[in-house]
N, C-alpha and C positions, 0 to 999 in steps of 0.2 A: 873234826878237830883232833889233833897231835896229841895236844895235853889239855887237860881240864886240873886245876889246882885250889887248894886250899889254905886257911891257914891256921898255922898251931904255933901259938905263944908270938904271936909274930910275927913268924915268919912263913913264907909262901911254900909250901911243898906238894911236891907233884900228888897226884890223887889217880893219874890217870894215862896213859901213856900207850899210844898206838903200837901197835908189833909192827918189828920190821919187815914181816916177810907180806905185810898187806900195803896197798898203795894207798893215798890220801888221795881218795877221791870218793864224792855222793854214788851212793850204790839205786839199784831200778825199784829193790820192793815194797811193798806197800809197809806203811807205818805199821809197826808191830809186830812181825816180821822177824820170826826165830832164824832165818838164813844167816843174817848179819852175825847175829850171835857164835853162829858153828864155823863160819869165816871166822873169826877171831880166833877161836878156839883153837882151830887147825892150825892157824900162822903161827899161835905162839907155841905149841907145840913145835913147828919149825925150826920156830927162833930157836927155843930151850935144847933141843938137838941139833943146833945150827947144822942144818941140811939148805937151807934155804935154794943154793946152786946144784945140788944135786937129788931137786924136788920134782913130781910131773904129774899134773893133776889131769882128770879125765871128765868132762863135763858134757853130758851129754843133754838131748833136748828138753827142756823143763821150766818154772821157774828162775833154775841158778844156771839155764845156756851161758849164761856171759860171768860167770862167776869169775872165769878167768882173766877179766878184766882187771878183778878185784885183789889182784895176788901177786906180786914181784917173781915167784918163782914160774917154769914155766906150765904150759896149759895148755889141754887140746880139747878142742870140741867137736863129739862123735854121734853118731846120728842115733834114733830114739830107743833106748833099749841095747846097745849097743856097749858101753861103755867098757864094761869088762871085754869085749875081745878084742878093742881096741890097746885097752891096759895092759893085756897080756903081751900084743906084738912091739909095746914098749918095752916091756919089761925084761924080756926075753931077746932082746934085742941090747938093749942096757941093763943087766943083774945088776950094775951097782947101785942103782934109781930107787928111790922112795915112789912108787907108782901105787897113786891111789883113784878111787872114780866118786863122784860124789853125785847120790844117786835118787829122787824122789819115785814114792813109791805108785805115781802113775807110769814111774821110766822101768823104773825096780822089778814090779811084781806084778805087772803085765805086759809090756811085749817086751819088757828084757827078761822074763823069769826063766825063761832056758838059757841066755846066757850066762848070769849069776849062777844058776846050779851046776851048769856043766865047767863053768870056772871053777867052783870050787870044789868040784867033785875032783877035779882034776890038780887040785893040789896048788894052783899058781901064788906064786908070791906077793901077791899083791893084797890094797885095801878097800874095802868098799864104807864108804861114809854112806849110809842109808838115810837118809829124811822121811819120815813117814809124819803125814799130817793128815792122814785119811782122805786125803781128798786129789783131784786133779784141778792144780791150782792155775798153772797158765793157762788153759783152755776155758776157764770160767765155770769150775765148782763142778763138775762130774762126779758123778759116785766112782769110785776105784775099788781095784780088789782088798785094798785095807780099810776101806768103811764099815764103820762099825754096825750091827743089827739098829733097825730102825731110827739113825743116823739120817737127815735130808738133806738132799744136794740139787742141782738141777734135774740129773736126770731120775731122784729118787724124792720127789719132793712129800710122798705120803711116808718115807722114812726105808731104809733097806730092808725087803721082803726077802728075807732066807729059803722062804720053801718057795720062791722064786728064782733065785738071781747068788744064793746059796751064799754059803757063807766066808768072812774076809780071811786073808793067807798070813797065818805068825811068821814072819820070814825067819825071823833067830833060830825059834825051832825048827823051822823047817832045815835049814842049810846046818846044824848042829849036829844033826844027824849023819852028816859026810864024814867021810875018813879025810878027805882031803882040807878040812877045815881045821885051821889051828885053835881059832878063838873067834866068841862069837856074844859079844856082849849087846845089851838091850838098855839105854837111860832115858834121858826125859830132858826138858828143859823148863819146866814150868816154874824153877824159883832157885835162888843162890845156888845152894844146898847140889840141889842134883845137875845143873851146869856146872857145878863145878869135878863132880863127879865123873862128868859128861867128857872133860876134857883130860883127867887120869883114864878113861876108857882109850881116846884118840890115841895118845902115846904110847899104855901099853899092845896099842893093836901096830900102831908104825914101827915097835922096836921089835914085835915079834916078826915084821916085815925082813927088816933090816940083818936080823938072827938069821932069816932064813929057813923061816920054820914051817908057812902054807899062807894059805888063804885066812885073811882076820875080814869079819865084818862088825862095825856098831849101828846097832841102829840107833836114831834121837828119833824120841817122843816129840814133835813139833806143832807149831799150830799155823792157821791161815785165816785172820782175821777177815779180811774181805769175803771168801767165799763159807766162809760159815756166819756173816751177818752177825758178828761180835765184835768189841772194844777188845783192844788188847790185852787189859787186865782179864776179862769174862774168859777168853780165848785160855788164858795161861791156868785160869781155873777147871775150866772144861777139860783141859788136858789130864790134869789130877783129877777130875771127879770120873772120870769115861771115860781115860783111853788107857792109866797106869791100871786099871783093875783088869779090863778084857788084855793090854799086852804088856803081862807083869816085865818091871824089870829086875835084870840080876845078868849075870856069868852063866851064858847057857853051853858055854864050853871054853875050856883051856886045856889045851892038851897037855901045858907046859906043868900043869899042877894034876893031871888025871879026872879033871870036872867034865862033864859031859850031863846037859842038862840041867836045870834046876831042883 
């Protein structure tokens, strides 16, 4: 729905109002489902820097393949792992483009995680919107390399064994540690508060894009109700009880203010 509205003294006022840069249409994921959320997020950041024509999104295979369904600006879809080298020969192809890839962390930080580091080791201009929900969620609940210690999924159903199968990859800090990284922030979606925080990360990472200044990534702390066997409210707790503690968030770098690290 467009608008959802209320009313005060009276009279009818909007409460609620779709962004431009996203299409009115039912999306694939399952109920509860922080994707929809970071959709919004991105668009109205969009809208707020009206780029919307001079936007190009990178969706590689995952959960959000068809994200670019969901988006008026344009969109490309790149095979698994991929997405950053694809973003680059946008980018570098068109410098004027807001060229970002939006990326979950079964695509992310494992068979893309030499693309991601060698992107941003290499300085490219571009953004990577990270989804990490610890899990491999199109394929049907796999353990990934961001699941947490003793964490069950299908293929970890006694819980992730460490001194087996070793232990999950902080991507923030990891890539923080580049020279060729400008900014590199870590938030959460689990309640107002930090969604909303979530979406001041997006922008200051598109405008250090747009400045011209390296490689930005954010990651969102997200959830996946279906393959972790939760309600979406339990889902949104879980994320605050187990995932903000093991992958704090904060500013793990801004070059633009000299932060490096938490």
């Amino acid at each position: 729905m467009a608008r959802l509205c209320r009313k005060v003294m009276g009279k009818i006022m909007p409460k609620f109002t779709r962004a431009k840069a996203l299409e009115d249409k039912q999306t694939h994921y399952c109920p509860g489902c922080t994707h929809g959320v970071i959709h919004r997020l991105i668009a109205e950041v969009i809208d707020e820097m009206d780029i919307e024509g001079n936007t190009v999104g990178v969706f590689p295979v995952g959960c959000a393949v068809l994200g670019y369904q969901y988006v008026k600006f344009d969109g490309v879809q790149a095979s698994h792992g991929r997405a950053p080298a694809a973003a680059t020969g946008i980018k570098r192809a068109k410098p004027d483009r807001l060229v970002f890839t939006y990326q979950g962390d079964g695509d992310l930080a494992a068979i893309g995680t030499g693309e991601v580091v060698h992107a941003a080791a290499r300085g490219e201009n571009i953004t990577t919107i990270f989804v990490n929900n610890t899990i491999y969620g199109m394929t049907g609940g796999q353990m990934a390399p961001t699941t947490l210690p003793g964490q069950k999924t299908q293929t970890s159903p006694f819980g992730r064994d460490t001194d087996k199968v070793g232990f999950p990859i902080r991507i923030c800090e990891l890539l923080s540690t580049l020279d060729g990284v400008a900014y590199a922030e870590r938030v959460s979606l689990h309640d107002v508060k930090h969604i909303n925080a979530a979406k001041k990360a997006i922008k200051k990472a598109f405008e250090i894009q747009m400045e011209g200044k390296g490689f930005s990534i954010v990651e969102l702390l997200s959830n996946c109700p279906t393959n972790w066997a939760m309600t979406p409210p339990d889902s949104l707790k879980w994320i605050k009880e187990n995932m903000v503690p093991y992958y704090p968030l904060g500013v793990y770098k801004d070059a633009e203010k000299g932060v490096t690290q938490r």
